[in-house]
C-alpha positions as CSV (number, residue, x, y, z in Angstrom):
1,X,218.1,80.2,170.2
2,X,215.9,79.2,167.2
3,X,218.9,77.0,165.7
4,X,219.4,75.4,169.1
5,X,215.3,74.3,168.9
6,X,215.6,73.3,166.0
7,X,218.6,71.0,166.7
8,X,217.1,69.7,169.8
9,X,213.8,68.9,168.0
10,X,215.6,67.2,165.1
11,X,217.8,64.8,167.7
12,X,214.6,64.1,169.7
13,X,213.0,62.9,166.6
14,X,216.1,60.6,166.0
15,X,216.1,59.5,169.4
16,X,212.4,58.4,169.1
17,X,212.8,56.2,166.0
18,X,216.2,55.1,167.1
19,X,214.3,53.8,170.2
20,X,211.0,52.5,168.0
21,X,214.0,50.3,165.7
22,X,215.6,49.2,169.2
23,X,212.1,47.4,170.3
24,X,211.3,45.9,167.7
25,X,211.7,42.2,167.8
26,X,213.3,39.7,165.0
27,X,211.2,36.5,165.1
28,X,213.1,33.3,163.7
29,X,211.0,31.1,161.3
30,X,209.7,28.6,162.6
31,X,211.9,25.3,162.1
32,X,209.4,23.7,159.6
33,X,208.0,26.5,158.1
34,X,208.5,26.0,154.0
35,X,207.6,28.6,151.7
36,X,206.6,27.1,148.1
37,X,205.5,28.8,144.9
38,X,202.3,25.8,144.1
39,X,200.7,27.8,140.7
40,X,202.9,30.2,138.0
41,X,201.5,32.5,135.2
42,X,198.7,33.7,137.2
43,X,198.4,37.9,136.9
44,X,197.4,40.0,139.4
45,X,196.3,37.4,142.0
46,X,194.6,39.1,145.2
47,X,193.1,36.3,147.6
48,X,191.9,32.5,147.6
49,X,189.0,30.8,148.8
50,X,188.4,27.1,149.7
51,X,185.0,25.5,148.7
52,X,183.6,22.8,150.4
53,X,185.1,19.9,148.4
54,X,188.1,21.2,148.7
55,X,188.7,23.1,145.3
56,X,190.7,26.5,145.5
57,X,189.7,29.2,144.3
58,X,192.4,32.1,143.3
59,X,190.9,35.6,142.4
60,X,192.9,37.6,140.4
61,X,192.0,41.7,140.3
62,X,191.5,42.0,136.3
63,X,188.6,40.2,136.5
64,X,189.2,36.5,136.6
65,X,188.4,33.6,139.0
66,X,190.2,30.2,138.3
67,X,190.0,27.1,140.1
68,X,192.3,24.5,141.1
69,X,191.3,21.1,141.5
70,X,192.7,18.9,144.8
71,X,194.4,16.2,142.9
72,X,196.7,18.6,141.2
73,X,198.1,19.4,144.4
74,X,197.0,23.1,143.8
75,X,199.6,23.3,141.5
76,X,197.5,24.3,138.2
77,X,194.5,26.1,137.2
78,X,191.8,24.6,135.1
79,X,191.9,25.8,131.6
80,X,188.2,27.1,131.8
81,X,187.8,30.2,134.5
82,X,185.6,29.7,138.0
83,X,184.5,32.9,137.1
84,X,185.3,35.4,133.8
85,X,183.5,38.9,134.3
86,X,183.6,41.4,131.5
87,X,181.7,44.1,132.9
88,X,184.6,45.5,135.0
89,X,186.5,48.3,135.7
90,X,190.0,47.2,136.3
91,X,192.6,49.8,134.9
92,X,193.1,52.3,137.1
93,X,195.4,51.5,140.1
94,X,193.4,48.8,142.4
95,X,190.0,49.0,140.4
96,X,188.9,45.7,140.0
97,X,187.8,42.1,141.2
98,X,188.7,42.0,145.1
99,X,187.3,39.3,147.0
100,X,184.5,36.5,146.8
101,X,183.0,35.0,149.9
102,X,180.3,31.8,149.9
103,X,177.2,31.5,150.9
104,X,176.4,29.6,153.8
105,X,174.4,27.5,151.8
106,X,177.3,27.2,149.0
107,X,176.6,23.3,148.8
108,X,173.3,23.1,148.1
109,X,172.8,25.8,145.5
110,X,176.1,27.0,144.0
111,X,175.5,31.1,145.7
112,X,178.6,32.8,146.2
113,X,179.1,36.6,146.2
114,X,181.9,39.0,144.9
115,X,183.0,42.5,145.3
116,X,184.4,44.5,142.2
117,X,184.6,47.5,140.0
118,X,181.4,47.3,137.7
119,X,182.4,49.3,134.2
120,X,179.0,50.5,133.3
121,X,176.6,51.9,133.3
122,X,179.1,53.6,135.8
123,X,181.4,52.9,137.7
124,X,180.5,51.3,140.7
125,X,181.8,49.1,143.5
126,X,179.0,46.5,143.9
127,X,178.2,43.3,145.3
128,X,177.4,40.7,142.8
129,X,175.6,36.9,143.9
130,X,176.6,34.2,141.0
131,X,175.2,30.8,140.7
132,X,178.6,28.7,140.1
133,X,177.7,24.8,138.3
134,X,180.0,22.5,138.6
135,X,183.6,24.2,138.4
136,X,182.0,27.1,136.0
137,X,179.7,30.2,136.1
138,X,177.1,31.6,133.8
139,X,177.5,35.3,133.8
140,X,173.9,35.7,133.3
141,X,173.1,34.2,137.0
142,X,174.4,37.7,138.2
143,X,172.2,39.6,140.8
144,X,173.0,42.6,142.0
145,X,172.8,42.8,146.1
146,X,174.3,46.3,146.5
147,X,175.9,48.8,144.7
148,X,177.4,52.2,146.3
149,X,175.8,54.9,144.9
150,X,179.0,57.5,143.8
151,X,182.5,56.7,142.2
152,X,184.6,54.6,143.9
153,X,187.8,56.3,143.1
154,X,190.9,54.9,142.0
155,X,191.8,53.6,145.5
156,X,191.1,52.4,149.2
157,X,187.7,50.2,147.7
158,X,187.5,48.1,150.8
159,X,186.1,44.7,149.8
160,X,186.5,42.6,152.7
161,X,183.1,40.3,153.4
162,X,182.3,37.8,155.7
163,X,178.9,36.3,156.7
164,X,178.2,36.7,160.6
165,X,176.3,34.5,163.0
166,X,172.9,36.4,162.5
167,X,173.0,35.6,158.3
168,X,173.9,38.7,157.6
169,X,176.7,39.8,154.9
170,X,179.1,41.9,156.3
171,X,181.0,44.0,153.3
172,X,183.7,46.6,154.0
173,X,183.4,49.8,151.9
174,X,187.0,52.0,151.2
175,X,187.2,55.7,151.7
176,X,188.0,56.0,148.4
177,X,190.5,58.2,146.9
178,X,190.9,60.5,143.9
179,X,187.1,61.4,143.7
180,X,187.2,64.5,146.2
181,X,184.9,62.6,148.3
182,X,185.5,61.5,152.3
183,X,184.2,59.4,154.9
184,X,180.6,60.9,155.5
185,X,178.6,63.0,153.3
186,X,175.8,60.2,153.3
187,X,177.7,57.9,151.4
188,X,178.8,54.3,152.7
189,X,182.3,55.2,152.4
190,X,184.7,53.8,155.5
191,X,181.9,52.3,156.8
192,X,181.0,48.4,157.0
193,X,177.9,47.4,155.6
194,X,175.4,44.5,156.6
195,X,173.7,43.0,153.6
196,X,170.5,40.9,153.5
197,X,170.9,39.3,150.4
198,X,167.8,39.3,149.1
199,X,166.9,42.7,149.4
200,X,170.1,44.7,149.7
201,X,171.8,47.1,152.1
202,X,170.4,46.4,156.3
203,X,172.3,49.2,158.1
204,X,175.8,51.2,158.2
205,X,177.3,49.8,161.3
C-alpha cells in the first residue's frame, strides 16, 4: 500500500508540472524588435537612469556611476565617473551600489539619491542625497537621509525607490539574508519605507 502512495503521489506531481509546461505560452518577438549591445567594458552594471537632458546614467554594483552623453549614441562612457563612492561595501554576494533615483527638482539643484552598502563605520544599507555639477559629483556633498539600523546581510537588500505624488521617497528595504535576522523584530526589513528627505524615515508602510 505505502509503495502504491507513493507512486501515485510521485505521477500526480508529474502530471501537475507536465500540465504547468503545457500552458505556458511562447510569444514570438515582435517583428522589429532589435536587441543591441550600445556600451562594452562596463563591470557589474545593475540599472540606468535618464536625466533630464537626456544623459544616461548606468550604475554599476561595485560602486561606480558613469554617464553617457546623447551624442555618442549611448555607446561610451565618459572617462570621469557620474559618481565614484569609496565608502562601500561591495564584496560579498549583492552588497553594493543598487539604484539611484532623482529628485523631482533634479534640474534646478543637481539632488539625486542612491541606495548602497556603506563600509563603515558599519555596514549599513543607507540612503545617500548627492549634489551632481555638471556631469560630476563631489563626494563630500553626501547627506545621509536614512540608514537601517542592523546588518544588511549578504543578500535580498531591496533598493528599489521612487518618488510618489505626495513628495515622498518611497525606498524598498530587503529581508536580508545571512544575518539570522527576519521580516519583523522592529527592524525595516521587507518593509517599504517613505522618506522625507530632509529629515529621514516618515512611516513603515
Amino acid at each position: 500500500m505505502k509503495k502504491r502512495y507513493v507512486l501515485f503521489t510521485v505521477l500526480a506531481s508529474l502530471f501537475a508540472v507536465l500540465g504547468l509546461v503545457a500552458g505556458l505560452r511562447v510569444h514570438a518577438v515582435p517583428p522589429n524588435f532589435q536587441n543591441e549591445v550600445l556600451i562594452y567594458n562596463l563591470t557589474e552594471p545593475v540599472a540606468l537612469q535618464f536625466l533630464p537632458d537626456g544623459r544616461m546614467l548606468v550604475i554599476g554594483r561595485l560602486g561606480t556611476v558613469w554617464v553617457s552623453q546623447p551624442a555618442s549614441g549611448y555607446t561610451q562612457v565618459d572617462p570621469t565617473p557620474f559618481l565614484q563612492l569609496t565608502n562601500i561595501s561591495n564584496n560579498s554576494n549583492t552588497n553594493g551600489l543598487f539604484n539611484v533615483v532623482l529628485d523631482p527638482t533634479f534640474a534646478q539643484t543637481g539632488y539625486y539619491y542612491v541606495f548602497y552598502t556603506s563600509q563603515s563605520p558599519q555596514i549599513r544599507d543607507r540612503v545617500s542625497r548627492f549634489t551632481a555639477v555638471g556631469n560630476t559629483t563631489n563626494l563630500a556633498t553626501e547627506v545621509v537621509i536614512w540608514q537601517d539600523i542592523a546588518d544588511p546581510g549578504i543578500d535580498h537588500h531591496g533598493g528599489a525607490m521612487g518618488f510618489g505624488p505626495d513628495g515622498y521617497l518611497y525606498v524598498s528595504v530587503g529581508v536580508g539574508v545571512g544575518v539570522g535576522v527576519g521580516v519583523g523584530a522592529g527592524l525595516p526589513t521587507g518593509e517599504f519605507i517613505s522618506v522625507t528627505t530632509s529629515v529621514g524615515v516618515s512611516a513603515l508602510l
